[in-house]
C-alpha positions in Angstrom: 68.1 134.8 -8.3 68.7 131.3 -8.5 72.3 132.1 -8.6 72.3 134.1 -5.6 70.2 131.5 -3.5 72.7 128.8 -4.9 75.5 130.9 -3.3 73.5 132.4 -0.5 73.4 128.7 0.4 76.6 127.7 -0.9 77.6 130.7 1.8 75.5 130.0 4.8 76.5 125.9 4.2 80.2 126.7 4.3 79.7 129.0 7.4 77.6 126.5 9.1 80.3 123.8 8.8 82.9 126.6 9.4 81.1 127.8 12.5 80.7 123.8 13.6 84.2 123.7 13.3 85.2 126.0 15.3 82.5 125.2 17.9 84.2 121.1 17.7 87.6 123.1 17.8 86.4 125.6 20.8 85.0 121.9 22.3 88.5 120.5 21.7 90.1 123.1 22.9 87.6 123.5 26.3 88.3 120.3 26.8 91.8 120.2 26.4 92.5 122.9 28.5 89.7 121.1 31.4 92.1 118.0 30.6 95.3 120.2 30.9 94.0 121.6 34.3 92.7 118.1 35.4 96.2 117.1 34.8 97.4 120.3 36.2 95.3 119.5 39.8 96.7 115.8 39.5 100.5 117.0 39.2 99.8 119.5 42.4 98.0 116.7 44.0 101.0 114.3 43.0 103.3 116.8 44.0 101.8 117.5 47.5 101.8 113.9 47.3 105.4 113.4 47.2 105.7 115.9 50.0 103.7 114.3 52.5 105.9 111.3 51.6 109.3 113.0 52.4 107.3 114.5 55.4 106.4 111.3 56.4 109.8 109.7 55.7 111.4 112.4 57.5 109.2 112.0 60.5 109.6 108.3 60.6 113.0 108.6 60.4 112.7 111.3 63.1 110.4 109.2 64.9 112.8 106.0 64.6 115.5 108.0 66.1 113.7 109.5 69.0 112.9 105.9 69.8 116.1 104.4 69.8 117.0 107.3 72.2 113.9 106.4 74.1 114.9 102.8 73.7 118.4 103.9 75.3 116.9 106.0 77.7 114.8 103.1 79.2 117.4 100.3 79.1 119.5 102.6 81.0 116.7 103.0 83.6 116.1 99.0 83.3 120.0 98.4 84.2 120.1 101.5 86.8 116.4 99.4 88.4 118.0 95.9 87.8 120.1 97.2 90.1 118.8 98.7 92.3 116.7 95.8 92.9 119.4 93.6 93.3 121.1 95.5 95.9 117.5 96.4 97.3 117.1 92.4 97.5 119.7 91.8 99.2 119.6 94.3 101.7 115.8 93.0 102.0 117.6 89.7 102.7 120.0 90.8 105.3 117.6 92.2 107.0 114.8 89.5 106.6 118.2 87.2 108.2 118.8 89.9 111.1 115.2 90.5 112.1 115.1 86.4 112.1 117.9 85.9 114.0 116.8 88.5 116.5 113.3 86.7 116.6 114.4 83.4 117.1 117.1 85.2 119.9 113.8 86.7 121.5 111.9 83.8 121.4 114.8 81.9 123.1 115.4 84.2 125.8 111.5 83.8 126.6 111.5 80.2 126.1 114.1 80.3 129.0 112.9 82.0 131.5 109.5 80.6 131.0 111.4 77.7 131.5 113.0 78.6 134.3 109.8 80.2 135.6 108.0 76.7 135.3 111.1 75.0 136.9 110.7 77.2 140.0 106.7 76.6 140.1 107.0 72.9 139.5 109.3 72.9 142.7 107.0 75.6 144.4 103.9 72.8 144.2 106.3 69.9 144.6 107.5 71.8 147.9 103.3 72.5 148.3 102.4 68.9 147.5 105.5 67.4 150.1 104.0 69.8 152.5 100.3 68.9 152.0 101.6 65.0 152.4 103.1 65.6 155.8 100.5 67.5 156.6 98.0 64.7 156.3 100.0 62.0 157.5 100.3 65.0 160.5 96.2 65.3 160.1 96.2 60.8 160.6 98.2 61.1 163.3 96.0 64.2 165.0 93.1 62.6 164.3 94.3 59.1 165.8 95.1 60.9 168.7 92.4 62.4 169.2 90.4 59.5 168.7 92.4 58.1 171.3 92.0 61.1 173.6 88.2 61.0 172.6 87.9 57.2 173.7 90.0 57.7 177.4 87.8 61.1 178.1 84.6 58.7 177.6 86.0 56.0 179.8 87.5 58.8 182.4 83.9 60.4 181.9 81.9 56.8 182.7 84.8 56.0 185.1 84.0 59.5 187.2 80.6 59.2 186.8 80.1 56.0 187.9 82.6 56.9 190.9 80.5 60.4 191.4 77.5 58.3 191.5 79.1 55.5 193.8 80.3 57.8 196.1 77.1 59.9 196.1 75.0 56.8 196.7 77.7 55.7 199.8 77.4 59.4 201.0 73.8 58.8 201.2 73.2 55.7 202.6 76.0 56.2 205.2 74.6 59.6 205.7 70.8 57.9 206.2 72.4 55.1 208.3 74.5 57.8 210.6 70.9 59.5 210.9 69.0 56.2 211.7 72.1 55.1 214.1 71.9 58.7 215.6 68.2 58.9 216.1 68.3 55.1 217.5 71.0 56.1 219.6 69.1 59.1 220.6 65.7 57.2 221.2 67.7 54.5 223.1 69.6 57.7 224.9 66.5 59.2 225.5 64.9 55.9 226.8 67.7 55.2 228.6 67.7 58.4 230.6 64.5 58.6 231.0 64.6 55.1 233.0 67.8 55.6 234.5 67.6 59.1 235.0 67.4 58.6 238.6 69.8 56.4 239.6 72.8 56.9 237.1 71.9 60.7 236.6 75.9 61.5 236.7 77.1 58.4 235.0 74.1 58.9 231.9 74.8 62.1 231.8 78.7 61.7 231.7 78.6 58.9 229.0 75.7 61.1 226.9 78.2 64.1 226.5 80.9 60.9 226.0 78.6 59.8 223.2 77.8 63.1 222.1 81.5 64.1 221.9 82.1 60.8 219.8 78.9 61.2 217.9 80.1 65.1 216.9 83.6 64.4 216.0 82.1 61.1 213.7 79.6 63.7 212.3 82.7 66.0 211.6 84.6 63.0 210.1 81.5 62.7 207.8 81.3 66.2 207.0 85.1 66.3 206.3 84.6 62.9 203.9 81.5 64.6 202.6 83.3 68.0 201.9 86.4 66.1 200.2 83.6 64.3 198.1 82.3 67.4 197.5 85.5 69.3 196.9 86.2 65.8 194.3 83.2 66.1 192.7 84.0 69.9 191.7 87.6 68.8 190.6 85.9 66.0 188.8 83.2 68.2 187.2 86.4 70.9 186.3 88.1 68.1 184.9 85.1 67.0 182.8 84.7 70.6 181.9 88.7 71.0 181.2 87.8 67.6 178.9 84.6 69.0 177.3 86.9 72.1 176.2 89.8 70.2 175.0 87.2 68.1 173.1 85.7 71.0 171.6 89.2 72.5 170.8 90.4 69.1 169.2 87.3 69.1 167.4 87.9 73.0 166.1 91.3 72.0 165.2 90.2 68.9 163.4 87.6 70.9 161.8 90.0 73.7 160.9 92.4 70.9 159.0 89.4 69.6 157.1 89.1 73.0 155.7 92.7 73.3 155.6 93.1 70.1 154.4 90.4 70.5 151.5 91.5 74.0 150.8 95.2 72.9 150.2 93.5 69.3 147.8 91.6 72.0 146.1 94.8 74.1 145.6 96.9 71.2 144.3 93.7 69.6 141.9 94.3 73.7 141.1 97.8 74.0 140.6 98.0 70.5 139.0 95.2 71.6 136.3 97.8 75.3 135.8 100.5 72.9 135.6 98.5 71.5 133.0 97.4 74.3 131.7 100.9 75.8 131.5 102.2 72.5 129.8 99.5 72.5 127.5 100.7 76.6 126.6 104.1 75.8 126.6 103.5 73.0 124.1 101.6 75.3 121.8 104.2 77.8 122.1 106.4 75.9 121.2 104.3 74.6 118.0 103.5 78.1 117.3 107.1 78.8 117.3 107.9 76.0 115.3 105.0 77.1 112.6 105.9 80.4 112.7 109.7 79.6 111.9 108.8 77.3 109.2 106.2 80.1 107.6 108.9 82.4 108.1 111.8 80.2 106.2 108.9 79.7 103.8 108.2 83.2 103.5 111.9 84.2 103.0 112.2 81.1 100.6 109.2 82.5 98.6 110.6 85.9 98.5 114.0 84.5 97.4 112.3 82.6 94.8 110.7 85.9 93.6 113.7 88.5 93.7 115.2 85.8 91.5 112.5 85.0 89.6 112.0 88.9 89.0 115.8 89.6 87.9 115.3 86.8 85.6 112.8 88.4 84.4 114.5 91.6 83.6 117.6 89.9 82.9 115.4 88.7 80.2 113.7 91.8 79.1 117.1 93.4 79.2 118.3 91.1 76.7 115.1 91.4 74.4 115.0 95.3 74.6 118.2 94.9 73.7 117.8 92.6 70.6 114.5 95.2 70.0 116.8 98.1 70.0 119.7 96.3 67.6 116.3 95.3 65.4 115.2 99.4 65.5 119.1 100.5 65.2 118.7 97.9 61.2 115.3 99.2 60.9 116.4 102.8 60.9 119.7 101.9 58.6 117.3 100.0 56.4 114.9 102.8 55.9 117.5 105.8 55.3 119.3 103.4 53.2 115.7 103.2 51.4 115.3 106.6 51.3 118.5 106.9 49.6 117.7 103.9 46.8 114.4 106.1 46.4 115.9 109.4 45.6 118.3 108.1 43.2 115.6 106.4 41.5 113.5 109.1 41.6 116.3 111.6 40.4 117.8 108.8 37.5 114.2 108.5 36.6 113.4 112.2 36.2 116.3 112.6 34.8 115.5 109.6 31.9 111.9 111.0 31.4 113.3 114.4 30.9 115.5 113.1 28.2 112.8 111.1 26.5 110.6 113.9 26.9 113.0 116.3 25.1 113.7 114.0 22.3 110.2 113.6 21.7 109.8 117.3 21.5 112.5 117.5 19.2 111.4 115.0 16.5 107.9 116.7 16.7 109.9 120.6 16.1 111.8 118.9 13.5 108.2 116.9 11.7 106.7 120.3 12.2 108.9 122.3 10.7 109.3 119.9 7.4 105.8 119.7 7.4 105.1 123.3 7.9 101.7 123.3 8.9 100.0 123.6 12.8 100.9 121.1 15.4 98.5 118.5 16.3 95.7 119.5 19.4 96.4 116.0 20.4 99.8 115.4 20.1 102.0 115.8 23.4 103.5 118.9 21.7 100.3 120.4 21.6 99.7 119.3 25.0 103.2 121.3 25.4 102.0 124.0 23.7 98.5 124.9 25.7 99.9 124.6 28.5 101.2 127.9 28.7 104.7 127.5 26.8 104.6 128.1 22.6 107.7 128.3 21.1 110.1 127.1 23.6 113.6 125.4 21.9 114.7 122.2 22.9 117.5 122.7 24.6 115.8 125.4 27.1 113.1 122.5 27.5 115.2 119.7 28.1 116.9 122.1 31.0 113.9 123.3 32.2 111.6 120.6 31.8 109.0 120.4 34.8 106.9 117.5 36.3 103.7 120.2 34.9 105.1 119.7 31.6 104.4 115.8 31.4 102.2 114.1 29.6 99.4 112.1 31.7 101.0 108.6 29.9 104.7 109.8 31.4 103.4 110.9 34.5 101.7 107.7 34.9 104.9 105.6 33.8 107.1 107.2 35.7 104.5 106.9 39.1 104.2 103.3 38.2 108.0 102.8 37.8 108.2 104.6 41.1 105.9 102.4 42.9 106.9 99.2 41.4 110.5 100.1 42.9 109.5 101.1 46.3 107.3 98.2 46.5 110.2 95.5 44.9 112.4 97.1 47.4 110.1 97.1 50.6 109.5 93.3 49.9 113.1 92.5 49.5 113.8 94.5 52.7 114.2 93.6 56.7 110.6 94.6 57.2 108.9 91.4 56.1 111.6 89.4 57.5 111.5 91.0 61.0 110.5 88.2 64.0 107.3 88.8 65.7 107.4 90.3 69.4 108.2 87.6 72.1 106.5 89.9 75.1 104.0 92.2 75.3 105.2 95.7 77.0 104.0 99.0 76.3 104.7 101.6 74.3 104.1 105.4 73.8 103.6 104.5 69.7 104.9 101.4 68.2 106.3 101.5 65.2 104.5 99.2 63.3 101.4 101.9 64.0 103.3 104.6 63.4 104.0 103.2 59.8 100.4 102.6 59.5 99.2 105.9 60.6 101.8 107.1 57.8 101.2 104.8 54.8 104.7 103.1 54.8 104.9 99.7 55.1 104.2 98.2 58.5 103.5 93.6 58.8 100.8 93.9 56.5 103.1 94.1 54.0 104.1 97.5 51.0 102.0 100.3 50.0 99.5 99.5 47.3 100.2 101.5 43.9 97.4 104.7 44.2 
């Protein structure tokens, strides 16, 4: 009984450690194989890797040529605008000279004949003002006249009236004396008759119709001298009346050149202050003209200044789109070139690991076929083995040998060596030694952000080792 427990135990002891080892061994084994498909992922993941980088190269490359045609494209239109604007300046300055030209022509033509239109009014109101001068000197001598004419009509007026008077008064008194001789006479005829009526009856009555023949032809004489007073006094009074109306007509006419006279000092105080006036314009006329000519030769100056200015400018930008594209022409050498250097390193060093790779297999075929047992689960040669390809020779895997069939060591070397020679060879390159921009001007995608955008190198300096 004892026995059997013993070896009961013995059994169960030896199946234990046999069932632990193959539970450490399935363990080994599950995690080799999560390691081995791990690595697996990582190789795809490398792989898609280093197809995104071709991409990438091939579309910066791409990219680097559709800019220099863009480049060429745009210099092209920059020459084809530089001139245009040239010829478009100077046709802008032809014209800008013609339309001056005519404008100063213009402004001639009216500067003459508002000259000449001033001449003839300055001589209009010198004729006016000559005029106006006689005309008062005309007006003194009127006036002195009639003051003259004014002073004899009052002395002819006192001279007739006192002689209108005088005679009146003598027309009186000899008419009241007649009438006092005529009614003594009569008295004395009628005393007389009465006492001599008797005894000279013929003689009385002869000398009474005597007397009375006398007396009537001295009354007649009277009448007659009292009708040419009479008839005197009228031509008098018409003459005073004649006088009165010249008066009145001198003093009409005088009155009439006062208004004339101050109508005409009002029209020359008028006309002298349009004379003024018209100086005064043509003086700013003239300094408008002047202003206007020198903002216009200012104007054309400035605009001169500018055209130049401006195909300086694109003279200038010409030159540095130029140097831009000659800098983009190297850049695009430079990175085919690079792309070059990389495949052959990548090829020489696929080719190297291969061959280490295969002589590595070999010395482990030959160890384990001295040694005769299993291969290591650790050993690269296991790694080989689990990962789907027992038994292979080492000629079919040094020919066949995939980037799958590396170890995670070689893998990593070879990445490393990779990277270490992309990055020695982007330092050493034209990128870190290109000059900074000089202008700003826009582009559709600069390349510097299209290298960033694609993980290449850009001023910031290489890719960083993943």
């Amino acid at each position: 009984m004892v026995g059997k427990e013993g070896g009961k135990d013995e059994v169960s002891s030896t199946a234990y450690i046999i069932l632990a080892e193959n539970q450490r061994k399935k363990k080994a084994l599950q995690e080799t194989k999560t390691k081995c498909e791990e690595l697996l992922a990582e190789n795809r993941l490398l792989l898609e890797e280093r197809e995104a980088n071709h991409q990438e190269t091939y579309e910066v490359t791409e990219f680097l040529r559709k800019e220099i045609l863009r480049k060429n494209e745009k210099i092209a239109s920059l020459e084809a605008l530089l001139e245009q604007r040239e010829i478009q300046v100077e046709s802008e300055k032809a014209q800008f000279i013609k339309h001056a030209e005519t404008k100063v022509n213009e402004l001639k033509t009216q500067w003459g004949a508002r000259e000449t239109e001033l001449v003839s009014q300055v001589e209009y109101l010198q004729k006016e003002l000559n005029s106006l001068k006689e005309f008062k000197e005309r007006q003194m001598e009127i006036e002195a006249e009639m003051e003259r004419l004014r002073e004899d009509n009052e002395e002819l007026r006192q001279a007739q009236e006192a002689k209108a008077a005088e005679l009146e008064r003598k027309f009186i008194e000899q008419n009241t004396k007649l009438k006092k001789e005529y009614e003594q006479k009569l008295e004395e005829l009628k005393k007389s008759s009465e006492e001599d009526i008797d005894e000279r009856l013929d003689a009385s009555v002869k000398r009474i119709l005597q007397q009375n023949r006398r007396m009537a032809e001295e009354l007649r004489l009277h009448v007659q001298e009292t009708d040419e007073l009479q008839r005197e006094k009228r031509l008098l009074e018409d003459e005073k009346k004649r006088l009165m109306r010249e008066v009145e007509i001198k003093r009409e006419m005088e009155e009439q050149y006062a208004k004339r006279g101050s109508k005409q000092s009002r029209e020359i105080r008028e006309n002298a202050q349009k004379v003024a006036s018209l100086e005064k314009s043509l003086g700013q006329m003239m300094k408008d003209f002047e202003g206007e000519r020198s903002a216009l030769k200012t104007q054309s100056k400035e605009e001169l200044d500018a055209a130049k200015v401006e195909q300086n400018g694109l003279r200038r930008l010409l030159k540095l789109k130029t140097r831009e594209l000659n800098n983009i022409r190297r850049l695009a050498q430079e990175v085919v070139r690079q792309r070059s250097d990389v495949e052959s390193f990548l090829i020489d060093s696929l080719s190297y690991v291969r061959e280490q790779v295969a002589d590595e297999r070999k010395t482990n075929l030959v160890q384990e076929r001295s040694s005769g047992g299993l291969p290591n689960i650790n050993s690269p040669s296991g790694q080989g083995s689990s990962s789907g390809r027992p038994g292979a020779s080492g000629g079919s895997a040094a020919s066949k040998l995939d980037i799958r069939d590396l170890t995670w060591e070689d893998r990593e070397k070879v990445m490393r060596l990779l990277f270490s020679k992309i990055n020695n060879s982007s330092q050493q390159s034209y990128f870190g030694q290109l000059p900074p921009h000089s202008f700003d001007m826009p582009y559709d995608m600069p390349y510097a952000q299209a290298l960033e955008d694609s993980g290449h190198q850009s001023e910031a300096g290489p890719a960083q080792v993943v």
